[in-house]
VEXDREN-2710 file (C-alpha; in Angstrom, 1 decimal):
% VEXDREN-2710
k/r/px/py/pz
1/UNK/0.0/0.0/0.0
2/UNK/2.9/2.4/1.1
3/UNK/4.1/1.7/-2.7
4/UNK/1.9/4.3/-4.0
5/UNK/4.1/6.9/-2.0
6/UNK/7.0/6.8/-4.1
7/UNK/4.7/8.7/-6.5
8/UNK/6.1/12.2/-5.4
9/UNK/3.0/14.5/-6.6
10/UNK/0.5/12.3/-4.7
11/UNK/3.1/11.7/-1.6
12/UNK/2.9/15.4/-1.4
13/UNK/-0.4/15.9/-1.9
14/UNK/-1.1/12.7/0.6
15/UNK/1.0/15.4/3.5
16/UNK/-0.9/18.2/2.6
17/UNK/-4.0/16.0/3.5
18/UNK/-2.7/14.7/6.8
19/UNK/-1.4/18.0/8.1
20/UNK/-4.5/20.1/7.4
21/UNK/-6.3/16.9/9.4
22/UNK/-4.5/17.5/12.0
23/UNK/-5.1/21.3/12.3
24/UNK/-8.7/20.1/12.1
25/UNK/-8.6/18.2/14.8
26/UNK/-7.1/21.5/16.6
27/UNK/-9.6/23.0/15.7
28/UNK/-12.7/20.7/17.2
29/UNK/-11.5/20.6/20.3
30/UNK/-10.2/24.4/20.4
31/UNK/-13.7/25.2/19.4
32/UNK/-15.4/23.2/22.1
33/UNK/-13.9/25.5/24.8
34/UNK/-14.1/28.2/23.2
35/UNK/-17.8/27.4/23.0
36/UNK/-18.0/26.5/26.7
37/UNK/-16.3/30.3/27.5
38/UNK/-19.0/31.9/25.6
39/UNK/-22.1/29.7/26.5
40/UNK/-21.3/27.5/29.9
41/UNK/-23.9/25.0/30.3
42/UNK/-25.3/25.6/26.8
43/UNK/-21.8/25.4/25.1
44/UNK/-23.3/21.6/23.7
45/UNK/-26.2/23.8/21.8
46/UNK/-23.8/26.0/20.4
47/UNK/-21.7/22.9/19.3
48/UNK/-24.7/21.9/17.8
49/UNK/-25.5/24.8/16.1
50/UNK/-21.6/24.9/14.8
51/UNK/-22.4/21.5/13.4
52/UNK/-25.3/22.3/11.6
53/UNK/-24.1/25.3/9.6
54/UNK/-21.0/23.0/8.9
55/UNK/-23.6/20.5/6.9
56/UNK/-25.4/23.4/5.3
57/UNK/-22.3/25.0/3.8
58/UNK/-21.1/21.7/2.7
59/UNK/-24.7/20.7/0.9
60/UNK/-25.8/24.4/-0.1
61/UNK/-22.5/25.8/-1.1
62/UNK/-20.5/22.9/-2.4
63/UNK/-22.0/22.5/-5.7
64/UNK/-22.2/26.4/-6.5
65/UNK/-18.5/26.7/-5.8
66/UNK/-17.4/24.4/-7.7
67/UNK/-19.2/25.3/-10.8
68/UNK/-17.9/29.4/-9.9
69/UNK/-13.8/27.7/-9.9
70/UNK/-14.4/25.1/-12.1
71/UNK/-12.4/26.7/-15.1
72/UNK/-9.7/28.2/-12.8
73/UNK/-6.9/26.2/-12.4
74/UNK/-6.7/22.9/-9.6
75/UNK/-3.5/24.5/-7.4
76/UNK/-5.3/28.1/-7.3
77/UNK/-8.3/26.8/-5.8
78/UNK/-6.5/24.3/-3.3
79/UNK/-4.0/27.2/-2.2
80/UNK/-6.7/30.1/-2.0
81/UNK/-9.1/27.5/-0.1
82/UNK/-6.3/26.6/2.3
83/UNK/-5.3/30.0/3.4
84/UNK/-9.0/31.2/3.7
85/UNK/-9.0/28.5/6.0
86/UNK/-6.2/29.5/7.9
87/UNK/-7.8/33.5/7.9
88/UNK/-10.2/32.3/9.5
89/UNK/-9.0/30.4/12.3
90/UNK/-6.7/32.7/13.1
91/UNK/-9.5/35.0/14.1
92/UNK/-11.2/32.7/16.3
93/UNK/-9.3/33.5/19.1
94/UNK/-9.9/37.0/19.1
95/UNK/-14.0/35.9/19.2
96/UNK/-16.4/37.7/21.7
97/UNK/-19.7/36.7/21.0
98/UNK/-21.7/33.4/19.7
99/UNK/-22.9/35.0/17.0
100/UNK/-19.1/35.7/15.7
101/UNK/-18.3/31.8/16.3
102/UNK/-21.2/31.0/13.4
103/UNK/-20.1/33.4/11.0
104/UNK/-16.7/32.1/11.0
105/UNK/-17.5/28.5/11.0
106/UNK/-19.7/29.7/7.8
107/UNK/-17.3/30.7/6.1
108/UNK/-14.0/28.3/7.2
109/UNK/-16.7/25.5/6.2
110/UNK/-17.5/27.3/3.0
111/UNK/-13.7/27.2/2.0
112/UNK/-13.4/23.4/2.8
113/UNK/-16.5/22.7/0.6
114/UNK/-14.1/24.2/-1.6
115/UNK/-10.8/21.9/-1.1
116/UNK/-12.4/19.1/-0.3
117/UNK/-13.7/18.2/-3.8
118/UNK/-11.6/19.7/-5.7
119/UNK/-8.8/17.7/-3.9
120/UNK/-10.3/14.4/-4.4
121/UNK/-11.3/14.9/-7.8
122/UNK/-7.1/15.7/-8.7
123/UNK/-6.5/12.4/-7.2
124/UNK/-7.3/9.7/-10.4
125/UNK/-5.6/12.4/-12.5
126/UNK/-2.1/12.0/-10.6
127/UNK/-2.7/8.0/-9.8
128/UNK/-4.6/6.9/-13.4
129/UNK/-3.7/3.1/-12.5
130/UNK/-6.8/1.5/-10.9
131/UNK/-4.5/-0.3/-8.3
132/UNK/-2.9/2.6/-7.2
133/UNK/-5.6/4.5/-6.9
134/UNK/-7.1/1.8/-4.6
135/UNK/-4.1/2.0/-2.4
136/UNK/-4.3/5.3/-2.1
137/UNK/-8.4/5.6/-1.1
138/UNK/-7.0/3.2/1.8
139/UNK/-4.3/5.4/2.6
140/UNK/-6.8/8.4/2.7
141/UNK/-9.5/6.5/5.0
142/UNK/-6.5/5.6/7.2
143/UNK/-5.5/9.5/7.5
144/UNK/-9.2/10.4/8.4
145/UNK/-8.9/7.3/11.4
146/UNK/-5.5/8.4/12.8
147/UNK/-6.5/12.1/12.6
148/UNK/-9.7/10.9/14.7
149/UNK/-7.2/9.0/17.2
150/UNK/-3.8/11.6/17.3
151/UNK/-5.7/14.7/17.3
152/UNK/-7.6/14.5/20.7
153/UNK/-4.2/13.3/22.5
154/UNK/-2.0/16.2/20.4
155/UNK/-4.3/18.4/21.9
156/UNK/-4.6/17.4/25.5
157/UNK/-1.0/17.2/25.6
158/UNK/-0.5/20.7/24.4
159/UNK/-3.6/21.8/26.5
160/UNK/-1.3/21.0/29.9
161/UNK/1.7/23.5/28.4
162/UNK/-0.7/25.7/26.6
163/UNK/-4.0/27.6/26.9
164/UNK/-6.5/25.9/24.0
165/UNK/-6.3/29.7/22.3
166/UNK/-3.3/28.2/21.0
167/UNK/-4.4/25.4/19.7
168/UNK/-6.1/27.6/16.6
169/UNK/-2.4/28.4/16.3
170/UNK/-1.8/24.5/15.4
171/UNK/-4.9/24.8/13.3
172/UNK/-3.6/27.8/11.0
173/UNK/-0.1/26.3/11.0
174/UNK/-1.6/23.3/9.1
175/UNK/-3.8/25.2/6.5
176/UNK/-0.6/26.5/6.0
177/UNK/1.6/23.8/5.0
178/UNK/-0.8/22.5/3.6
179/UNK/-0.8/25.1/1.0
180/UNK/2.9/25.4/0.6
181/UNK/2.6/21.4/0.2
182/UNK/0.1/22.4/-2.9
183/UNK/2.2/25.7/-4.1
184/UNK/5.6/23.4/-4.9
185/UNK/4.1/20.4/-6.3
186/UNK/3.6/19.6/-9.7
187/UNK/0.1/18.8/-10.2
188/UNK/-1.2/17.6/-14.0
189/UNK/-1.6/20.0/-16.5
190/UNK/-5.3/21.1/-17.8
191/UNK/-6.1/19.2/-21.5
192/UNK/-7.7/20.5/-23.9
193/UNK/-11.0/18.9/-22.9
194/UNK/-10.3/19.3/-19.4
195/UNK/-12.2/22.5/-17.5
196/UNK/-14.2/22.8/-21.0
197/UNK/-18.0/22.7/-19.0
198/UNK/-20.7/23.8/-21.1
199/UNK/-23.2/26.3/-20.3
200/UNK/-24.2/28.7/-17.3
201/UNK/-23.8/28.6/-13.8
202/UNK/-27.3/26.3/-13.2
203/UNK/-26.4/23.7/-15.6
204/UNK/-23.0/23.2/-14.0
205/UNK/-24.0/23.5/-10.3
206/UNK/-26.4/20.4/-11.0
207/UNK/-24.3/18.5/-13.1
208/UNK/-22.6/16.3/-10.7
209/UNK/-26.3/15.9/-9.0
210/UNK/-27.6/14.3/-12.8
211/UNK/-25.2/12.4/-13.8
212/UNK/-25.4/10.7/-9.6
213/UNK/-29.3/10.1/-10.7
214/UNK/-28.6/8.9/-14.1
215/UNK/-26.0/6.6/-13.2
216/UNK/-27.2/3.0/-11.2
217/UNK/-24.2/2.9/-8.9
218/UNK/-23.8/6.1/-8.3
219/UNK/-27.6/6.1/-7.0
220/UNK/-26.8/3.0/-4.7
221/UNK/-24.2/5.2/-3.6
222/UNK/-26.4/8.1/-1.9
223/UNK/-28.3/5.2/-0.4
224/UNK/-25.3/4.5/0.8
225/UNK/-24.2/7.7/2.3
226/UNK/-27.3/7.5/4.4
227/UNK/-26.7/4.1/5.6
228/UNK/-23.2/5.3/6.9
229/UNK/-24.9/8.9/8.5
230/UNK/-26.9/6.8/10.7
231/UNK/-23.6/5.0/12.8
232/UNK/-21.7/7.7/12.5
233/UNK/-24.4/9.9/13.9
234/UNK/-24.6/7.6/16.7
235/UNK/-21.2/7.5/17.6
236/UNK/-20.7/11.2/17.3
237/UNK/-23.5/12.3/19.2
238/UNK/-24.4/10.0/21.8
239/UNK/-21.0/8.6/22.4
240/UNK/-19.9/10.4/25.4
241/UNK/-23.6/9.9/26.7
242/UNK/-23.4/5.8/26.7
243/UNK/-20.2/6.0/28.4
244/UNK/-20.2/9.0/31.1
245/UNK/-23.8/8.7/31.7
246/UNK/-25.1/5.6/31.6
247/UNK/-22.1/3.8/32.6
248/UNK/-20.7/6.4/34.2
249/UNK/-17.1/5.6/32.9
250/UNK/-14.2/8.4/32.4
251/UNK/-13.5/10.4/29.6
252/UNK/-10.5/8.2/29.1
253/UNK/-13.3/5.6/29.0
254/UNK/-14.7/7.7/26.3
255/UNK/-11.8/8.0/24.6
256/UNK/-11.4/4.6/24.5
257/UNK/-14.9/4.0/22.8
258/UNK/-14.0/6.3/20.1
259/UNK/-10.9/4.5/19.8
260/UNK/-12.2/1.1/19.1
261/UNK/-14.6/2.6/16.5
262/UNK/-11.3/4.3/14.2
263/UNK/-9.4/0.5/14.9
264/UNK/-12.7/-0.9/13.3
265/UNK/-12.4/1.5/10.2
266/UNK/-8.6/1.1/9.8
267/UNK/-8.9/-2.9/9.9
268/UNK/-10.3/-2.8/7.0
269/UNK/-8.8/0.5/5.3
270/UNK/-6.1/-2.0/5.9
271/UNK/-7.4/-5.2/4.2
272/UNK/-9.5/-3.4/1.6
273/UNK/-7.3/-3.2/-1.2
274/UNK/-6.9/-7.1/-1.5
275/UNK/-10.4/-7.8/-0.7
276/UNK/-11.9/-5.2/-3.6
277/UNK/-9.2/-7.0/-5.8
278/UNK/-10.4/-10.7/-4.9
279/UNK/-14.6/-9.5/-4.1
280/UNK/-15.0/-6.0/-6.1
281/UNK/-17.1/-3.3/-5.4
282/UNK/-20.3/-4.3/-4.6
283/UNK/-19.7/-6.8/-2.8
284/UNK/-17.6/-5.1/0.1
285/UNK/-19.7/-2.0/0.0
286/UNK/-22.9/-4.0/0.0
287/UNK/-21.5/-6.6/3.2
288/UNK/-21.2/-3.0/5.1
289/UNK/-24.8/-2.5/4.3
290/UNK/-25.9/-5.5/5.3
291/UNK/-23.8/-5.6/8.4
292/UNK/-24.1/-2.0/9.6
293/UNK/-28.5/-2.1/10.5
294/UNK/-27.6/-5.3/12.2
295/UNK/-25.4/-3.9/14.7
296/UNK/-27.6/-1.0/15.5
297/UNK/-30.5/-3.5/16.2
298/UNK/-28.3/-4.8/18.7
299/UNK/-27.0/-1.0/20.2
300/UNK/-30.7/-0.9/20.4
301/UNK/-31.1/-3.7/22.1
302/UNK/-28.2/-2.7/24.4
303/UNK/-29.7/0.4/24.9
304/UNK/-33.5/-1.4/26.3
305/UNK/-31.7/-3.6/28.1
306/UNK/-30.0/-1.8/31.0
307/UNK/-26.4/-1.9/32.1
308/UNK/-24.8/-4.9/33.1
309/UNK/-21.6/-6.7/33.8
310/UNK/-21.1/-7.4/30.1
311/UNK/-22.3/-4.0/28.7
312/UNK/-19.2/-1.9/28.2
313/UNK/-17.1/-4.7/26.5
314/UNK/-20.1/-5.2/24.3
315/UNK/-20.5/-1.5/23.5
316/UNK/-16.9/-1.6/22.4
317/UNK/-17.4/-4.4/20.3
318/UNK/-20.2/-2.9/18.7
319/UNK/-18.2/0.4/18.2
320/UNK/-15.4/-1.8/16.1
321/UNK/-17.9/-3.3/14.0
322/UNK/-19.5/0.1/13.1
323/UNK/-16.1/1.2/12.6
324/UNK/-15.3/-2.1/10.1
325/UNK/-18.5/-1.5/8.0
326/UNK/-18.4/2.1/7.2
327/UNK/-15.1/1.6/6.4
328/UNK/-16.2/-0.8/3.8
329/UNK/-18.6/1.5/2.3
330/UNK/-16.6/5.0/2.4
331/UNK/-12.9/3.4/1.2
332/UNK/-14.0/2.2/-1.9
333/UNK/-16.8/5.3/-2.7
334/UNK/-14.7/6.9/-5.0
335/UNK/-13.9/4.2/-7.2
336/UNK/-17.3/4.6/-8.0
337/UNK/-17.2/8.3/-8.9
338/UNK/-14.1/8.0/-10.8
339/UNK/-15.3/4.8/-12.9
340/UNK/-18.7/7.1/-13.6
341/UNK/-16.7/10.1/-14.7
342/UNK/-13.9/11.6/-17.0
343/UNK/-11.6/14.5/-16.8
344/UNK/-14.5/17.2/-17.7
345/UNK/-16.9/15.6/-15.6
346/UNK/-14.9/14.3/-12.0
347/UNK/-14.9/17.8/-10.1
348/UNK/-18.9/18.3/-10.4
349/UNK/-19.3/14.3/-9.5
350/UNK/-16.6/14.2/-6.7
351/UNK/-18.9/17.8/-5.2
352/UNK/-22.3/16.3/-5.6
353/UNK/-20.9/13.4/-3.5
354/UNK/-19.2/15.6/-0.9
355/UNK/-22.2/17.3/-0.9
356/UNK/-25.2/14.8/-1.0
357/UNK/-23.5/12.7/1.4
358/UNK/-23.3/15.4/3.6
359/UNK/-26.9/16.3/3.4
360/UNK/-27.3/12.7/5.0
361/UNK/-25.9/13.9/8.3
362/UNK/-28.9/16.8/8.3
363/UNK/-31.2/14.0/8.7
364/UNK/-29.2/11.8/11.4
365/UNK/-27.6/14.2/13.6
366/UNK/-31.0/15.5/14.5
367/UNK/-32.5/11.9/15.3
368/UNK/-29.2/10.8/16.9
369/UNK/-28.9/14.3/19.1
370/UNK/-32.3/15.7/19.5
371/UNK/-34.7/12.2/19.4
372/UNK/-32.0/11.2/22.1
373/UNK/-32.4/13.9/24.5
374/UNK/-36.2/14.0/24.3
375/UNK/-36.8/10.3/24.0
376/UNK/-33.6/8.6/25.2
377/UNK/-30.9/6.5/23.3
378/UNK/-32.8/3.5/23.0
379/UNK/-36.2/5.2/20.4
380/UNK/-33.3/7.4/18.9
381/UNK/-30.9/4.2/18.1
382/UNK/-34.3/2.8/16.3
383/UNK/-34.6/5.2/14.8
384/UNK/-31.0/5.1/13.4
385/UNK/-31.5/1.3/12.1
386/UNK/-34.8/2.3/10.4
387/UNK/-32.6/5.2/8.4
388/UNK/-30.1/2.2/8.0
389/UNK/-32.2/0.0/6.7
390/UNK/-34.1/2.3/4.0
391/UNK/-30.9/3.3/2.5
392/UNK/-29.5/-0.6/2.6
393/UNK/-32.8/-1.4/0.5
394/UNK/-32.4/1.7/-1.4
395/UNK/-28.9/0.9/-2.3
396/UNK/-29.3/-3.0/-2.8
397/UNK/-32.1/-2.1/-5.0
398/UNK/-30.1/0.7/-7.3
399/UNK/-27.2/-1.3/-7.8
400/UNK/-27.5/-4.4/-10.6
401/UNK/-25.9/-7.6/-9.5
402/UNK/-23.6/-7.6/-13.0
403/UNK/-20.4/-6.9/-12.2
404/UNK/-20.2/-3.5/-13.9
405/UNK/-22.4/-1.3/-15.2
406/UNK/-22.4/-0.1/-19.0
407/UNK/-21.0/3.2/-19.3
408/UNK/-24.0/5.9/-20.6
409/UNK/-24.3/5.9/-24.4
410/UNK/-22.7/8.6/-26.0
411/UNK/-26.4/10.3/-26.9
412/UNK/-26.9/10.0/-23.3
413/UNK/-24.1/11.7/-22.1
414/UNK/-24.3/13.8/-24.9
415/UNK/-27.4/14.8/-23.3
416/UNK/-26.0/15.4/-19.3
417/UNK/-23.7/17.8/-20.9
418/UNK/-25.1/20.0/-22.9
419/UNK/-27.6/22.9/-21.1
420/UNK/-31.2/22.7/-22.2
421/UNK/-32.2/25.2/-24.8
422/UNK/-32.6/28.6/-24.4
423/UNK/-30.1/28.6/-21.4
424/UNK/-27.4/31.2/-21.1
425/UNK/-24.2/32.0/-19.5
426/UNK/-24.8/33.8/-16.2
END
């Protein structure tokens, strides 16, 4: 897996990744004191709140973004993106008021909608070899786990030299390499066919969205996001909830929990190269289907039954196996986008995933946070496994059992393309 390092534009481009992570991380945990400073007891609504406009920038800004860049070159947009980023965590410590901590989440979320896509979409340009590009989808989910993991305990260890203002420091200091990471590498060169979108803004802002609903796998797909919103709400959400308060455990406890669900996702982030080689696509993505509503029948169960002797090595296990299936959905995702799209076409399907997965979490956070608080864990787990289970169906039923789908006829492509009649330029 490693292999696909030696490639020194992606190995670059792979550090960029890992360091602006890890400023990310920074920056959660920097923003959940700074939160608890402005609100006290109500710092978890402002989190919430934070959250929220995080998903809405991603779904309602994403798409129009991209189409606005998308005929500006891939290293201005990365660059400008990354030190937006870093603009505007570098003012959060100077923030007096709530209402300042949502404008600036706005807008650092608004300029990660922007890298975010347009990163993965560079990706299958710089690694064209199917192989390689699998290794490297596992190296990326493996980034996102160790980030999860090495963040929290970066943080607490600068938190006993350091006040967490500082931490933002970390935060800005990793949009920045990140950037210079970007600014001296050599990415691929624009063809001739390559940024050559037809037709005005509306036509290219939905583009990625059609060719998602026009193409079978890529329809299985957003079932699929929603099937993996519904864990990963859980665990987000209701996580420390399980473990301080119902078992009334230690936040190393909690820690712990977290910890089993990233060893769960990396297991397989791990083994997923060979198994996509020997299984394919569907197969591994759809086993995470499957596997994912089963385990939150039994976290619902868990959660009905009481605590016990046995409960917490239970929850744990549970946690890995969430962690093992989403893994199997989200490592090989973008094999599908990059099978479904070419050079002209990648950056609009790459945002309307980033984006339409994303929208998922709108729906889950609310029934994992709010149905939780109001109802308790074990009606807002249910809940979770119902979501699970209609986007299982859904993406069981989207997906053909041949092992690959036909690519769109050229009159049908032809078709995505081109803006309707009458259409102009805005």
């Amino acid at each position: 897996m490693l292999s696909v390092l030696r490639n020194a534009t992606y190995s670059r481009l792979f550090a960029a990744q890992v360091i602006a992570l890890l400023g990310t991380g920074l920056l959660t945990v920097g923003l959940g004191l700074l939160a608890y400073d402005l609100a006290g007891s109500n710092a978890g609504a402002v989190m919430g709140t934070a959250l929220l406009i995080k998903m809405l920038a991603y779904v309602g800004l994403s798409p129009v973004i991209n189409a606005l860049v998308s005929r500006l070159p891939k290293k201005t947009v990365l660059i400008t993106a990354d030190i937006v980023r870093a603009l505007m965590a570098l003012l959060l410590p100077f923030i007096t008021e709530i209402w300042q901590v949502y404008v600036l989440i706005f807008l650092l979320q608004a300029a990660s909608a922007t890298f975010t896509p347009a990163f993965q979409s560079l990706i299958p340009q710089v690694l064209p070899d199917q192989r390689q590009y699998t290794h490297a989808l596992s190296l990326s989910r493996l980034a996102y786990d160790l980030e999860a993991l090495v963040s929290p305990a970066l943080a607490a260890l600068l938190l006993t030299v350091v006040s967490y203002n500082n931490l933002f420091v970390g935060t800005v200091a990793g949009f920045l390499c990140s950037a210079a990471l970007v600014a001296v590498n050599r990415l691929p060169r624009r063809t001739a066919d390559d940024g050559g979108e037809p037709g005005p803004l509306w036509h290219r802002t939905t583009l990625g969205m059609r060719i998602f609903w026009r193409t079978p796998r890529l329809r299985s797909l957003l079932a699929l996001n929603l099937v993996v919103a519904a864990p990963t709400a859980l665990i987000l959400v209701n996580s420390v909830v399980y473990v301080r308060t119902v078992l009334g455990l230690t936040d190393a406890d909690l820690a712990l929990a977290l910890g089993s669900f990233g060893a769960g996702s990396m297991a397989v982030a791990l083994a997923a190269p060979r198994a996509l080689e020997r299984l394919g696509d569907r197969t591994v993505m759809l086993s995470g289907a499957v596997l994912i509503p089963v385990v939150l029948a039994a976290v619902t169960a868990l959660s009905f039954a009481g605590t016990s002797d046995w409960t917490w090595p239970v929850l744990l296990g549970l946690w890995f196996l969430i962690g093992a299936a989403n893994s199997a959905i989200l490592t090989p995702s973008a094999r599908l986008l990059r099978d479904a799209a070419d050079d002209t076409t990648a950056p609009y399907v790459f945002t309307a995933q980033f984006s339409l997965s994303h929208a998922c979490y709108i729906v889950a956070y609310p029934l994992a946070g709010w149905l939780g608080a109001f109802a308790g864990l074990g009606p807002a787990a249910l809940a979770l496994t119902v979501l699970a289970i209609l986007g299982a169906a859904g993406a069981f039923t989207s997906w053909p059992r041949s092992g690959s789908v036909p690519r769109e006829d050229p009159a049908s492509k032809e078709q995505i393309l081109e803006p309707s009649a009458g259409s102009t330029a805005p």
